[in-house]
Every structure is written in C-alpha cells, then in structure tokens.
C-alpha positions in Angstrom: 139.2 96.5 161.4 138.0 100.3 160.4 140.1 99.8 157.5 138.6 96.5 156.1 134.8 98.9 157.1 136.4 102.2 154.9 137.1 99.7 152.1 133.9 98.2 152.8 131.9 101.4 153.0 133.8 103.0 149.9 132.6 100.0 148.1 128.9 100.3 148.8 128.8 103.7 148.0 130.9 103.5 144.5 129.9 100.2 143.2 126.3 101.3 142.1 128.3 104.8 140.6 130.2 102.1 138.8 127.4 99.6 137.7 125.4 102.7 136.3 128.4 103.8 134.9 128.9 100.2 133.1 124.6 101.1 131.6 125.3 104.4 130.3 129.0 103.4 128.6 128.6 99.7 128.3 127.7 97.5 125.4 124.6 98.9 123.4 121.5 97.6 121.3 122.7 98.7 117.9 119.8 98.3 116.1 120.2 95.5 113.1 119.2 97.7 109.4 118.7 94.4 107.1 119.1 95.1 103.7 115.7 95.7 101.2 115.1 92.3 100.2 115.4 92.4 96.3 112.6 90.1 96.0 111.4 90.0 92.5 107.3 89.4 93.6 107.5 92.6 96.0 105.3 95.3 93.3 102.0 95.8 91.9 100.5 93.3 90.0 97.9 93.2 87.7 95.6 91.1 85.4 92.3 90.0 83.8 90.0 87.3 84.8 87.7 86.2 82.1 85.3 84.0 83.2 83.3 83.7 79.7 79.7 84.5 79.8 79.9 87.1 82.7 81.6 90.4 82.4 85.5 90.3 82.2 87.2 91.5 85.9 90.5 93.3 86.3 92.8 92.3 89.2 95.2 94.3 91.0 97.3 92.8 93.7 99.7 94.4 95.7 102.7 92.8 97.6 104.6 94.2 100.0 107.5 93.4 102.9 108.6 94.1 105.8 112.4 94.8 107.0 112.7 91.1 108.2 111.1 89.7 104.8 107.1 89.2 106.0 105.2 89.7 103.2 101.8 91.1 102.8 99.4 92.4 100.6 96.2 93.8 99.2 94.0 92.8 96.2 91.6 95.8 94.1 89.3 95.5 92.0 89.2 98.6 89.7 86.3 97.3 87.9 84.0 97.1 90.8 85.3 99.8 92.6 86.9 97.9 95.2 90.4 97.8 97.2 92.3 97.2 99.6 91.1 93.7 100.1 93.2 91.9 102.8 95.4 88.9 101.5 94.8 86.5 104.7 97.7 84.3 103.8 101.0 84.9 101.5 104.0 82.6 100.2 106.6 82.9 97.9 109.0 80.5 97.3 110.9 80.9 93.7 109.5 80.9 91.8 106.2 79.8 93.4 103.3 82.0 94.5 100.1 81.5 96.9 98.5 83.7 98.2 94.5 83.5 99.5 92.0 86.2 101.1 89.8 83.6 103.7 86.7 85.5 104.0 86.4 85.8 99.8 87.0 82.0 99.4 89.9 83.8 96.9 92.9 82.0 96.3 95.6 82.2 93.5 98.5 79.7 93.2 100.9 80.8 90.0 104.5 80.5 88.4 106.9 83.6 88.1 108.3 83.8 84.9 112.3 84.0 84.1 112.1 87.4 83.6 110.1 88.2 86.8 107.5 90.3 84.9 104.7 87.7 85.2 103.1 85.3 87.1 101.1 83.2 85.6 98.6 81.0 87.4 95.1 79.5 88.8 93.0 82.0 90.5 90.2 80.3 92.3 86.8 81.8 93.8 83.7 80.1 93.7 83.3 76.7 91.8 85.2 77.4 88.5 88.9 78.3 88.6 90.5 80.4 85.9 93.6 81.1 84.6 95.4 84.4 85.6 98.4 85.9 84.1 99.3 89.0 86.6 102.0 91.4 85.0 104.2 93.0 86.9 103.1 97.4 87.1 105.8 98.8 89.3 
C-alpha cells in the first residue's frame, strides 16, 4: 500500500513538470508565410474620365492585398486635389474587375487586357456612365 501512495505521490508531483514540459517542447504554431500573390491587378492605376462638356478628370486607383489575398484599395483624384478615397467593395476575378466606393455612388466594372497593362471599363457616378481605360503605373 505505501508503495502504490509513493507511485501515486511521485505521479502528482511530476506529471504537471511533464505536461509543462510537453508546452514548452511540444508541437508549435509555425506561423504559415503565403507566398505574394502575383496578381496582375495589385498596382496603381490610372486614367481619364471625359465626360464632354465639363472639365476632363484624372483617376488614380490604387489596389492593394493582403498576405491571405484580401484586396483593397484607394481612389485620388489629382485634379481636384483629392485621395485616399476608400473603395467600399473590391473583386477580381480574371480577368474581371469591380470595384465601388458606397458613400460616392462610384462604381467601375472593367476588362483586364492580355497583357495586364489595362483595364478597360464602365466607370459609373451619377446618371451618365463613361468609359474608363485605367493603365497600369507601377
């Protein structure tokens, strides 16, 4: 009987030694580095809307990704001194773009080409769309 309560009591006092043993040396969280996504619509992107009687408007739209392939992005417009617009809602799907900005009414739906140094496409605020071609800057 005091052996089974030495066996007994050398358990209880080595078992959490050995548990925190198995923490420090066990298994770990290797972190997961995902490669860049090579995705030709990541870049700056820029074009001209010219929407006839009023003055024309350069575009600048900027895409961008995160490690596990969200995208987002910002829209500038040089002309008007403004940047940094938030783009609300983003999709790519080759060669397909949309992307929109909600509280602009702004949204632009376009076409990469072959080469993936354009998109062409409908941009869309207000009543009148217009075509777009963005070309790709970096």
């Amino acid at each position: 009987m005091t052996r089974n309560r030495g066996l007994f009591a050398l358990c209880v006092c080595f078992l959490p030694i050995l548990i925190m043993g198995l923490r420090i040396t066990g298994p770990r969280n290797i972190p997961i580095v995902l490669a860049a996504d090579p995705s030709p619509i990541i870049g700056d992107w820029e074009g001209t809307l010219d929407p006839g009687a009023q003055p024309k408007k350069r575009v600048v739209v900027h895409i961008a990704a995160t490690p596990d392939g969200i995208l987002s992005g910002t829209i500038d417009y040089p002309d008007e001194s403004v940047s940094g617009v938030l783009i609300t809602a983003i999709q790519y799907k080759e060669p397909a773009l949309h992307f929109e900005n909600s509280s602009g009414g702004v949204s632009f739906d376009g076409t990469m080409s072959k080469g993936n140094l354009e998109i062409a496409g409908t941009w869309k605020q207000g009543a009148a769309p217009l075509s777009l071609t963005l070309k790709k800057v970096s």
